[in-house]
Structure formats: C-alpha cells, structure tokens
ChimeraX commands (.cxc) that place a marker at each C-alpha (Angstrom):
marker #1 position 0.00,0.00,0.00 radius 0.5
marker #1 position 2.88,2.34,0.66 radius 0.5
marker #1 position 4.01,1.51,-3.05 radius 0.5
marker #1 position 0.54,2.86,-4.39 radius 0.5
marker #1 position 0.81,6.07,-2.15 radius 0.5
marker #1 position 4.30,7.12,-3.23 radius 0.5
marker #1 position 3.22,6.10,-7.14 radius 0.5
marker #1 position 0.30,8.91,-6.46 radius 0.5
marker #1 position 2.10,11.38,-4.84 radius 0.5
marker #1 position 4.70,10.68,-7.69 radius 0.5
marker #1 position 2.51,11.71,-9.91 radius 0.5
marker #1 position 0.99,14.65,-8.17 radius 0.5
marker #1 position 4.67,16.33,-7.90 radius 0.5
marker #1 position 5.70,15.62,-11.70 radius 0.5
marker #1 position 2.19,17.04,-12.71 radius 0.5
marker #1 position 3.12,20.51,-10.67 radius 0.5
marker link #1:1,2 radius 0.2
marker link #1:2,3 radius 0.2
marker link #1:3,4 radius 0.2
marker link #1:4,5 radius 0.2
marker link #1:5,6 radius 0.2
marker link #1:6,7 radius 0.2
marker link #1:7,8 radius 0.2
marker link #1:8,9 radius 0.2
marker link #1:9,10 radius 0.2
marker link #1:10,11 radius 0.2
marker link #1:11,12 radius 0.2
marker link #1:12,13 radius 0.2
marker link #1:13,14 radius 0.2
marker link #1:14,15 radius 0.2
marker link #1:15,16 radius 0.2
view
C-alpha cells in the first residue's frame, strides 16, 4: 500500500 501512495504522490509532484 505504501508503493501505491508514493506512485500517487509521484505523480501529483511531476504534474506541478
């Protein structure tokens, strides 16, 4: 589950 939440918040800081 940690995985998934550092894949989203990945994704949140490349998008800004």
């Amino acid at each position: 589950m940690n995985n998934s939440i550092k894949f989203c918040f990945s994704r949140i800081t490349t998008g800004m």
